[in-house]
Backbone as CSV, one residue per row, in Angstrom:
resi,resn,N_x,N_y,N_z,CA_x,CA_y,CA_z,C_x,C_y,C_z
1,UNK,-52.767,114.662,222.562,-51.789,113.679,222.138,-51.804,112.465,223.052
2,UNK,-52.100,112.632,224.325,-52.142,111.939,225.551,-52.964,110.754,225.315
3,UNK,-54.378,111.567,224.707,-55.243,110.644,224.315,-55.245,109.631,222.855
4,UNK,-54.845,109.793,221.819,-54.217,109.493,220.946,-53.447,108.581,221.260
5,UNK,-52.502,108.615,222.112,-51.394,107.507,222.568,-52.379,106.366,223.062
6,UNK,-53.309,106.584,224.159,-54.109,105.582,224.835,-54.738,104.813,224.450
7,UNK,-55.344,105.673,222.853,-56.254,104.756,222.028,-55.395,104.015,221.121
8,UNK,-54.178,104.493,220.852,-53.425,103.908,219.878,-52.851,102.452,220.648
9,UNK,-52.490,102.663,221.749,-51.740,101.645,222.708,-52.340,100.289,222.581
10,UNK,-53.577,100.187,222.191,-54.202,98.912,222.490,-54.446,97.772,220.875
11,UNK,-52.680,98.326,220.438,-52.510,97.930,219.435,-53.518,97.833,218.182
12,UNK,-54.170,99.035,218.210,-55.125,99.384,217.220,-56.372,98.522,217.367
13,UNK,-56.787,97.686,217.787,-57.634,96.762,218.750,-58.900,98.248,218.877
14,UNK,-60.120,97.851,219.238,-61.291,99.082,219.037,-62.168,98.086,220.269
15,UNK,-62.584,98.707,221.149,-63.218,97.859,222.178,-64.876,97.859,221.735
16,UNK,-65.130,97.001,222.135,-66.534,97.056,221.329,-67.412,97.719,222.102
17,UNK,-67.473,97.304,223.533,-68.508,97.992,224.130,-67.993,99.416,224.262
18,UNK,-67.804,100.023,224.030,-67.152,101.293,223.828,-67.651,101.910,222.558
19,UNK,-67.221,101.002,221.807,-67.919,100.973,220.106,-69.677,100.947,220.173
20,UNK,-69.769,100.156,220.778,-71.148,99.659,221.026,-71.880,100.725,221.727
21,UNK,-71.364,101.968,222.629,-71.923,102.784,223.515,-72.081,103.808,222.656
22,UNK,-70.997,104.471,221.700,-70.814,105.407,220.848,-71.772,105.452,219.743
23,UNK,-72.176,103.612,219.370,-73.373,103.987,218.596,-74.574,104.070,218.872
24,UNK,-74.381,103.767,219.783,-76.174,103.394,221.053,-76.572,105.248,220.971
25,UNK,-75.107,106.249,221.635,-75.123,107.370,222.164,-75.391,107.887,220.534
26,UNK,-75.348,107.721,219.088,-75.076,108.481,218.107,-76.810,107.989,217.702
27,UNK,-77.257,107.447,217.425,-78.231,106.728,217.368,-79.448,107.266,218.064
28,UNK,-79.557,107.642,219.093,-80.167,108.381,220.311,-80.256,109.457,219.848
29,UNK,-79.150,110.167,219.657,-79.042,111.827,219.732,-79.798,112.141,217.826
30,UNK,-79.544,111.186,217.031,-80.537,110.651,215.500,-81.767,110.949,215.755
31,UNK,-82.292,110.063,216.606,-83.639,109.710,216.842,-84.162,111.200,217.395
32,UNK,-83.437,111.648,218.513,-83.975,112.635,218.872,-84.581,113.830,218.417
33,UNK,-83.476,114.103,217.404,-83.217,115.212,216.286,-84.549,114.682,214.814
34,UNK,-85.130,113.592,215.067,-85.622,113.385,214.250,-87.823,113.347,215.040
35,UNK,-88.059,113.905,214.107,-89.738,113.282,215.072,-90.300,112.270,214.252
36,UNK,-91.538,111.645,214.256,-91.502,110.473,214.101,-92.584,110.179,212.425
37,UNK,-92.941,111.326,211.960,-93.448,111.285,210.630,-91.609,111.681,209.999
38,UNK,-90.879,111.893,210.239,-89.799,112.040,209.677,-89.241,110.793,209.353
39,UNK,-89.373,109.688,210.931,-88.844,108.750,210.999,-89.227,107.757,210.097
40,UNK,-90.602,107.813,210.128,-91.509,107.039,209.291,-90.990,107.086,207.575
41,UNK,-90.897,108.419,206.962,-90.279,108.352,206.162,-89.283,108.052,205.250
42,UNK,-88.202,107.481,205.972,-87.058,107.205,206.380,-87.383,105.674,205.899
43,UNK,-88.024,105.239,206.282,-88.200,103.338,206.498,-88.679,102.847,204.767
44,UNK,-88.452,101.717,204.661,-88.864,101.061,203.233,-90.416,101.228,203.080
45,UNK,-90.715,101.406,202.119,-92.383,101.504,201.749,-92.834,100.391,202.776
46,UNK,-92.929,98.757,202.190,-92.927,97.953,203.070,-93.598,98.032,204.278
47,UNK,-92.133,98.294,205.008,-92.246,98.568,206.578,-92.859,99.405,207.260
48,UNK,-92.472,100.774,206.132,-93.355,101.518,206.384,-95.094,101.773,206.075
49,UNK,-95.951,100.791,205.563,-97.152,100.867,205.169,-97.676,99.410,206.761
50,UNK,-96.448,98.230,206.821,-97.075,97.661,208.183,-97.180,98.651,209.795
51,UNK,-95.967,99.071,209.946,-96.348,100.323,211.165,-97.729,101.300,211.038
52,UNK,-98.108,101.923,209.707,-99.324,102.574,209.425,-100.690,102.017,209.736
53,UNK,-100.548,100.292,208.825,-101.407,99.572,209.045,-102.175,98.951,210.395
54,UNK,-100.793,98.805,211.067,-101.207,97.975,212.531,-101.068,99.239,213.860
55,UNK,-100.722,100.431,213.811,-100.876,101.557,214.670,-101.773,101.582,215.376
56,UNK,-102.358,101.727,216.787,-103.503,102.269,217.132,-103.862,103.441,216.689
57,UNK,-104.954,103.848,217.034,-105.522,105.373,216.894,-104.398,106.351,217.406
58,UNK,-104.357,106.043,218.960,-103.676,107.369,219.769,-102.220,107.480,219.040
59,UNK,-101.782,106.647,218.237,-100.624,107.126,217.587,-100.416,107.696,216.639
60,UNK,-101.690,107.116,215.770,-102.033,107.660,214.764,-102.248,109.803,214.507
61,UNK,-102.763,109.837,215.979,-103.518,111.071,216.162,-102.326,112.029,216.799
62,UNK,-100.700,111.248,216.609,-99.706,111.940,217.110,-99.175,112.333,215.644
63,UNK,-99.478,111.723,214.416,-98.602,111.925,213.320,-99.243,113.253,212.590
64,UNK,-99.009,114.028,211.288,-99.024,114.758,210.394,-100.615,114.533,209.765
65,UNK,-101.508,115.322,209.721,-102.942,115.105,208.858,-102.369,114.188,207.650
66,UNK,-101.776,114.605,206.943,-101.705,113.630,205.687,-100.801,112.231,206.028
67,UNK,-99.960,111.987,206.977,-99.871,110.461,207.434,-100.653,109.612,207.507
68,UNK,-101.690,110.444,208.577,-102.721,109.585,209.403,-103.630,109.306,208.459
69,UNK,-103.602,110.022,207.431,-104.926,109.838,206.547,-104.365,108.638,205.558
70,UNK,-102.953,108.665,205.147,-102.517,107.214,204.566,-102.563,106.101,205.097
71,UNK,-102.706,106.369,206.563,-102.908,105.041,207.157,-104.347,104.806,207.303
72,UNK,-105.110,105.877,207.339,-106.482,105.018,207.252,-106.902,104.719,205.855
73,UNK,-106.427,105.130,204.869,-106.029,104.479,203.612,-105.718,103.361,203.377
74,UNK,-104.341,103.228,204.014,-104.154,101.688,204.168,-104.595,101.066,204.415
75,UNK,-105.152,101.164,205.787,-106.210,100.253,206.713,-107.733,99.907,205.572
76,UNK,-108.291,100.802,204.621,-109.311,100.892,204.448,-108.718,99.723,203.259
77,UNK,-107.855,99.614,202.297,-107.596,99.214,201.225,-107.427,97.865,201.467
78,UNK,-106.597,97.189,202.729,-106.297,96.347,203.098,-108.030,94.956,203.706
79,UNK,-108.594,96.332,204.451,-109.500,95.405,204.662,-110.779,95.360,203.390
80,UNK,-110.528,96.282,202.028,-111.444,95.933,200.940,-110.838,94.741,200.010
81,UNK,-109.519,94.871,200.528,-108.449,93.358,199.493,-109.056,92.399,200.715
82,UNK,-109.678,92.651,201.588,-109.887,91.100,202.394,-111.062,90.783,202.239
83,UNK,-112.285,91.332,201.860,-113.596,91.145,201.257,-113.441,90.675,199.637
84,UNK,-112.488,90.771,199.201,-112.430,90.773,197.599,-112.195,89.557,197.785
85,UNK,-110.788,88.967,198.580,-110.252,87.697,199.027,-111.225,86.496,199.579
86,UNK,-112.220,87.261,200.468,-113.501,86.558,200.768,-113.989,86.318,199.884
87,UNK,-114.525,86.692,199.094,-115.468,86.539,197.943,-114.773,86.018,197.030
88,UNK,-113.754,86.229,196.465,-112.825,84.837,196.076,-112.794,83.347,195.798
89,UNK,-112.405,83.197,197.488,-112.786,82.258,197.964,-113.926,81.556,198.303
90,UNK,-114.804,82.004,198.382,-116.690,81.321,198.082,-116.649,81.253,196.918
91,UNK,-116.314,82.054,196.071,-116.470,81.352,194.644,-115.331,80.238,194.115
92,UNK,-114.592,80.503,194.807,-113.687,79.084,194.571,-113.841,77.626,194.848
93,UNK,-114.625,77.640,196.267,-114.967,76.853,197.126,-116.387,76.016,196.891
94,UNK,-117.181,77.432,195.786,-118.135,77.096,195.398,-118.321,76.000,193.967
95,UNK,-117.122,76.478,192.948,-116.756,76.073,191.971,-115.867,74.557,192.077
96,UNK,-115.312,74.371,193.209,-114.988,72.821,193.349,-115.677,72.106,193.862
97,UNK,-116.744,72.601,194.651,-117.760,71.934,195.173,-118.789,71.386,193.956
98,UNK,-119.052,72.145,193.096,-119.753,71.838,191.817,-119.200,71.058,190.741
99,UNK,-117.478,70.888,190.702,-116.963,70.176,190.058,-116.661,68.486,190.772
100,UNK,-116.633,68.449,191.819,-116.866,66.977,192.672,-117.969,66.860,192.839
101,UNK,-119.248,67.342,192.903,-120.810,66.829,192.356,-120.461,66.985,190.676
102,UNK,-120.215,67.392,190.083,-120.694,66.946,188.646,-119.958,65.583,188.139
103,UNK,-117.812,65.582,188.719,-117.280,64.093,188.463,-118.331,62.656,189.204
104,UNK,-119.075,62.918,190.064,-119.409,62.281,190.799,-120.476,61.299,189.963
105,UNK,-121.604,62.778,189.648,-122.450,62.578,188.359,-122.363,61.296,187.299
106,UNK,-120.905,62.315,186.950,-120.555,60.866,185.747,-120.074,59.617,185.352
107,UNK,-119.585,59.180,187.069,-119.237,57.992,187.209,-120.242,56.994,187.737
């Protein structure tokens, strides 16, 4: 009751860093209880496919066989969308280049 009174006393007022410690301390004891293919799970596709993507190895080689293997998935997909993107672009580059020699042509 003692305590109740003390917290009540400060005219219902909530101190933050206090607030702020309780979630730091709740947050912690989360994380803990949690390991980190759990954590991973947890996160938006998104976010969760950039952490996969940009990971080193040695972290990689801390997660679940089938994590690690989505991330070299990722990794593999990402850098075949960047060859596709390359090649793209030479043909894009190639195709305006041929269209300012041909206006050129006809003037």
């Amino acid at each position: 009751a003692q305590r109740r009174q003390e917290e009540g006393s400060g005219g219902g007022e909530v101190d933050p860093q206090r607030l702020s410690a309780e979630q730091s301390a709740n947050a912690s004891a989360i994380a803990a209880q949690m390991d980190t293919a759990t954590f991973l799970a947890t996160l938006p596709n998104e976010l969760r496919e950039e952490i996969l993507m940009t990971s080193d190895e040695a972290f990689l080689q801390t997660l679940p066989p089938a994590v690690s293997a989505e991330a070299r998935m990722l990794r593999d997909r990402a850098v075949n969308a960047g060859r596709v993107m390359g090649e793209d672009a030479a043909i894009f580059r190639r195709t305006a280049t041929e269209d300012v020699a041909a206006r050129g042509a006809d003037e």
